[in-house]
N, C-alpha and C positions, 0 to 999 in steps of 0.2 A: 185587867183585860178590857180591853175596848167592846163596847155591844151596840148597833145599830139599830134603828128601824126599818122594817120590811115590810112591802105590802105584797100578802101573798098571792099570785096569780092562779094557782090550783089547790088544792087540798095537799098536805104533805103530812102523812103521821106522825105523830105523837108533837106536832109542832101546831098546827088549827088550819081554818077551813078558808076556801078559797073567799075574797076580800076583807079577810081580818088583817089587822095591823099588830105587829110581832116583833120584839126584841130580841136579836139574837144576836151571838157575838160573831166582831167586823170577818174573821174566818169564814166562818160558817156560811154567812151571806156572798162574802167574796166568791169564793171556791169552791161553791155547789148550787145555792140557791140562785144566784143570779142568772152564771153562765149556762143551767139548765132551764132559765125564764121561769123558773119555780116562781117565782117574784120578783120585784121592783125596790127599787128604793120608794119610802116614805114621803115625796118631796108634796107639798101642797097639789101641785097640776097633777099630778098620778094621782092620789087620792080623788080628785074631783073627778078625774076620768072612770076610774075605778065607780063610783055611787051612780056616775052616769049610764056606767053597762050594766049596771047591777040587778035594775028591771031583766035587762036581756040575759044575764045568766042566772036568774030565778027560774026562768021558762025553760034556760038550756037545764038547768039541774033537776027540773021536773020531769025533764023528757028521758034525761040519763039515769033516775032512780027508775021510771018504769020500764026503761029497756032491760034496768039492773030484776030488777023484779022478776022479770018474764025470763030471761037466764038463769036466775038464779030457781025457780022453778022445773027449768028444764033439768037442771044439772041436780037439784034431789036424786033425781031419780037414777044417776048416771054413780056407776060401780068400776073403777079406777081397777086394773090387775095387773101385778106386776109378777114375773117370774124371775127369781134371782137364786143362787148358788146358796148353801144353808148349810150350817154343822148339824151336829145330833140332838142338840140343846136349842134349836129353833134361831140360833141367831148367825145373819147373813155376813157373807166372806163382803161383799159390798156393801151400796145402802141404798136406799132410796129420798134422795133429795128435789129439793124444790123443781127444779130443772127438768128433772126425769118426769115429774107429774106435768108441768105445764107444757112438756115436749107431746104427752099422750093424751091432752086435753087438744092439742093441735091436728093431731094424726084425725081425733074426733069433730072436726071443723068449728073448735072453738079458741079464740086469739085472745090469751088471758096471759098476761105478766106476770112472771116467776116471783117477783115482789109482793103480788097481793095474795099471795099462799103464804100464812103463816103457821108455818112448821118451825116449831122450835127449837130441832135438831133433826138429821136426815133420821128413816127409818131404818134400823137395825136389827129388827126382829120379825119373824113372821107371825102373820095376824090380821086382822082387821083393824082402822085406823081411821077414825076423823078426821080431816085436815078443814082447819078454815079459811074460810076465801072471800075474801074484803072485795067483793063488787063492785062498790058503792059506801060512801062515810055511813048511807044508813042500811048496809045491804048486804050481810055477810050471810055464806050461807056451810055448811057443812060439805064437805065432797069425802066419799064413800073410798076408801082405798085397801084393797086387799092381795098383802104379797103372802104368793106362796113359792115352797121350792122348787127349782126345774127338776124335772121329768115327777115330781109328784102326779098319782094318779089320780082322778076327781071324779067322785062319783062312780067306780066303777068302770070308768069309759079307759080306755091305753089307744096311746097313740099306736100306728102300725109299727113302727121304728119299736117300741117299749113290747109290742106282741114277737116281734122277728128278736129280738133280744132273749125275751124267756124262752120262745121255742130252740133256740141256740143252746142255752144253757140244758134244756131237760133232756139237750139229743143224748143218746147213749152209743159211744164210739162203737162201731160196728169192729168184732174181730179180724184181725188180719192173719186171710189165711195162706197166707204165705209161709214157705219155713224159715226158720230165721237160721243166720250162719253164725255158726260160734269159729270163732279165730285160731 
């Protein structure tokens, strides 16, 4: 197999950091890295360009871990809920996937890609759940995610719909007194 040189333009995981110099094969660079300007080819002039901005994106990287910081701070403290459908055994008829968390991190006015949430597999169970969240190559922080099932009660509290429900059920059919016709 053929393997090129690549010089990386942004950080790419499990691959290294942005202006390192990277062998990977002629695919890989053709049909993702390139056409997503993930990186360059290796040639002398790109490399000299690259050392030249390099000052300039120490200061941009500096600037991007403290914003990552400061979010990532924010978002401690931020408690992810999701309501989903559940058997008797605690595990959900759907799941809860990457998607589903970085769509409710949106809703929350934060603009975070569904990629740097590393979830292993979508959730399938109810519970409480770590999820981590790659900020930053040195800035990852925990986010809080807790599904529970729909129309479960909490704390006590019932929705009015879950109150007009029970009082449904505990009416006692009032007699009808009417006479009835036998045929």
């Amino acid at each position: 197999m053929a393997h090129t040189k690549i010089l990386l333009r942004q950080d790419v995981d499990d691959l290294g950091a942005r202006g390192e110099i990277v062998r990977v094969k002629a695919g890989y660079a053709r049909n993702y890295l390139l056409p997503r300007k993930l990186a360059v080819e290796a040639t002398n002039s790109n490399v000299k360009q690259i050392e030249q901005e390099r000052a300039a994106l120490l200061k941009k990287e500096a600037g991007e871990r403290k914003t990552a910081e400061g979010q990532a701070e924010q978002l401690r403290a931020l408690v992810l809920e999701f309501k989903r459908k559940a058997g008797e055994q605690g595990a959900l008829y759907g799941s809860v996937t990457s998607m589903d968390i970085a769509e409710a991190l949106k809703e929350r006015g934060y603009e975070i890609d569904r990629h740097r949430l590393h979830l292993r597999e979508p959730i399938k169970r109810l519970g409480d759940v770590a999820v981590p969240l790659r900020l930053h190559r040195e800035v990852t922080v925990e986010l809080q995610v807790k599904v529970s099932a729909e129309g479960e009660v909490i704390a006590g509290h019932m929705t009015p719909e879950q109150e007009a429900e029970i009082a449904k059920q505990t009416e006692t059919p009032e007699s009808n007194d009417e006479p009835s016709v036998d045929a």
